[in-house]
N, C-alpha and C positions, 0 to 999 in steps of 0.2 A: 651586930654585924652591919657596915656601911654599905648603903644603898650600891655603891662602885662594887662592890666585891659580889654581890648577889648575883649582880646584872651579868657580871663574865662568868659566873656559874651558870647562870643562865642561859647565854651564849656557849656556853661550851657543851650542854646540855643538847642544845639546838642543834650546834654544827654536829655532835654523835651520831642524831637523831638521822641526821641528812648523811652521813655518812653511812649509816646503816638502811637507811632506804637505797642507795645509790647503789651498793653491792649486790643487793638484790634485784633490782634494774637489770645490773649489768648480769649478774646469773642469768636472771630471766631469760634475756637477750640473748645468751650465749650456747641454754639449752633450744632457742629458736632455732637459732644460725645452726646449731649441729644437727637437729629433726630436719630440718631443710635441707642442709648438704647429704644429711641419711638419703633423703628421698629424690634426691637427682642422684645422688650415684644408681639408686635402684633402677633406676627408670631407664640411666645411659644403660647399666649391664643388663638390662633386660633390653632395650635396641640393639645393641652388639648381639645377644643372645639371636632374635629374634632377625637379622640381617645374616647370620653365621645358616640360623635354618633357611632361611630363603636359598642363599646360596647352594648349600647344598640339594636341597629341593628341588632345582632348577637343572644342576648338574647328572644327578639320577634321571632329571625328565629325557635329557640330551643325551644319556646313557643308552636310553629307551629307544630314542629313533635313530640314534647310530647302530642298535641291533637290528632293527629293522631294515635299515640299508642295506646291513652285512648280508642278511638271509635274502632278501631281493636278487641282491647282487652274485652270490653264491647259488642259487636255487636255480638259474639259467643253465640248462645243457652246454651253453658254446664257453660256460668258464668253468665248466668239471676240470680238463686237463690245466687249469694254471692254479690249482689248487696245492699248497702246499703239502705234504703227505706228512700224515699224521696231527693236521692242524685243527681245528673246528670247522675251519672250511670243509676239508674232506670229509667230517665229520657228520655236518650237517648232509654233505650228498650224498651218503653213504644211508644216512638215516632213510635221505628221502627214497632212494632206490629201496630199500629193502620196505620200506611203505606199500611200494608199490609193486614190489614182485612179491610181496608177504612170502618172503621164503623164511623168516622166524615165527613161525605158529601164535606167539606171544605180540605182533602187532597188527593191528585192526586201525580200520576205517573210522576216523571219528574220536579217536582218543590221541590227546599228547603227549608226545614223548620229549626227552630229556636227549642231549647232542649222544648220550650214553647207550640210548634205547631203552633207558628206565622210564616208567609212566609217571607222567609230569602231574604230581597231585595238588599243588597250588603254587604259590609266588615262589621264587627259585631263590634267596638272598645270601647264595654260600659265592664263596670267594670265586669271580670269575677265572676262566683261564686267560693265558698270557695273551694269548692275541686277540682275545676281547676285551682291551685295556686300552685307552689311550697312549699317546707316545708321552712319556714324562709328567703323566695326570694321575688321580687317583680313582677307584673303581673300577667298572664296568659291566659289563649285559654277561646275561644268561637266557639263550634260546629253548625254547621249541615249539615242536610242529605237530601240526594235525594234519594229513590226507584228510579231504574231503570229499574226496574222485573226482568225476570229470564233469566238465562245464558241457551242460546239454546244448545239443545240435539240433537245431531246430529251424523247420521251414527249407530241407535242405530237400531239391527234388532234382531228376535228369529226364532226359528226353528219351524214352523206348520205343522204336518199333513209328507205327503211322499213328496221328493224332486222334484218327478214327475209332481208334478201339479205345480211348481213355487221355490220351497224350501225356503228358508225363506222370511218371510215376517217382515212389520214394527211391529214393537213392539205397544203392547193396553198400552194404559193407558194414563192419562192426564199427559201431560209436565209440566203442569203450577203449578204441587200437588210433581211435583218429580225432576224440577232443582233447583241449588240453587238460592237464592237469591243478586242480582246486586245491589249496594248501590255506592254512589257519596257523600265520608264522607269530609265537608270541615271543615277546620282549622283558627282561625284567633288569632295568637298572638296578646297580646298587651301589653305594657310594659308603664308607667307613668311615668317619671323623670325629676323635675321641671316645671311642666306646659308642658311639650312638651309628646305629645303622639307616641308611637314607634307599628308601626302593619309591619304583616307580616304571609302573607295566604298560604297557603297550601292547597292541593286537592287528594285526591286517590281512587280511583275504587277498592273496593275490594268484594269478595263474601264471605256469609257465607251459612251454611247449611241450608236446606229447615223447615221450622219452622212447 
């Protein structure tokens, strides 16, 4: 066999050689490139994931203090009469009056109730009613309430009689007909998107005037 003939067997041996390295190269390379692209797509859908719950998160929080606005603003004597009938407004006042004449044997001082008069046993996350709903948003709050009774009067005295004998003295009259009224109004956002439920509760102490 002539040296000429060997030599391009030889070379062709070679060029296989690098041809069969080269594929593998490029496999190699191409199992990177796709472990890579695997692992940013993971990362974007888990940011999306993770931007999707903030959102919602955030929107339950504002569920929250929009209930509490609502019970502020409703729980005032001078907005009884612009209450809707039958709404949760009147609901809520209705709850609170009977609080406070306890004419249902079944409500006491210090426990929460439900806009219903059912005893509110922890976070509320069943489908609000309509007009605890934003206008063209999705969710909303679920209230209620605790009587706390009356905010103590104190340091209250009048003038009787000549100063000689003691000068003033405590003030007559019932406390319980002349403080205002102590309420523990809670709030429980909730927000629904795709099967997953978003809450988020809220609590404030406020008073209003003596009913």
């Amino acid at each position: 066999m002539s040296n000429s003939l060997v030599a391009r067997r030889a070379f062709r041996n070679r060029a296989t050689e690098a041809g069969g390295v080269t594929i593998l190269v490029v496999l190699a390379l191409l199992v990177l490139l796709t472990v890579a692209a695997m692992s940013m797509y993971r990362n974007s859908f888990r940011e999306i994931v993770m931007s999707g719950t903030a959102r919602q998160g955030a929107m339950a929080r504002n569920l929250a203090d929009s209930g509490i606005e609502f019970g502020i603003l409703w729980l005032r004597p001078p907005n009884q009469l612009a209450a809707t009938s039958g709404g949760s407004a009147e609901k809520l006042q209705t709850l609170a009056g009977d609080l406070l004449k306890q004419e249902n044997s079944n409500l006491l001082y210090g426990h929460p109730y439900k806009l219903d008069e059912s005893a509110y046993t922890g976070l509320n996350a069943s489908g609000p009613a309509s007009d605890c709903k934003p206008t063209g948003g999705q969710g909303g709050f679920n209230l209620a309430l605790t009587a706390m009774g009356k905010m103590p009067l104190v340091n209250q005295s009048q003038t009787a009689g000549s100063i000689t004998g003691g000068g003033n003295t405590p003030a007559s009259g019932t406390q319980t007909t002349q403080a205002p009224d102590l309420w523990a109004l809670r709030s429980d956002g909730v927000v629904n998107a795709a099967g997953v439920t978003f809450t988020h509760s809220k609590e404030a102490w406020i008073s209003t005037p003596m009913r």
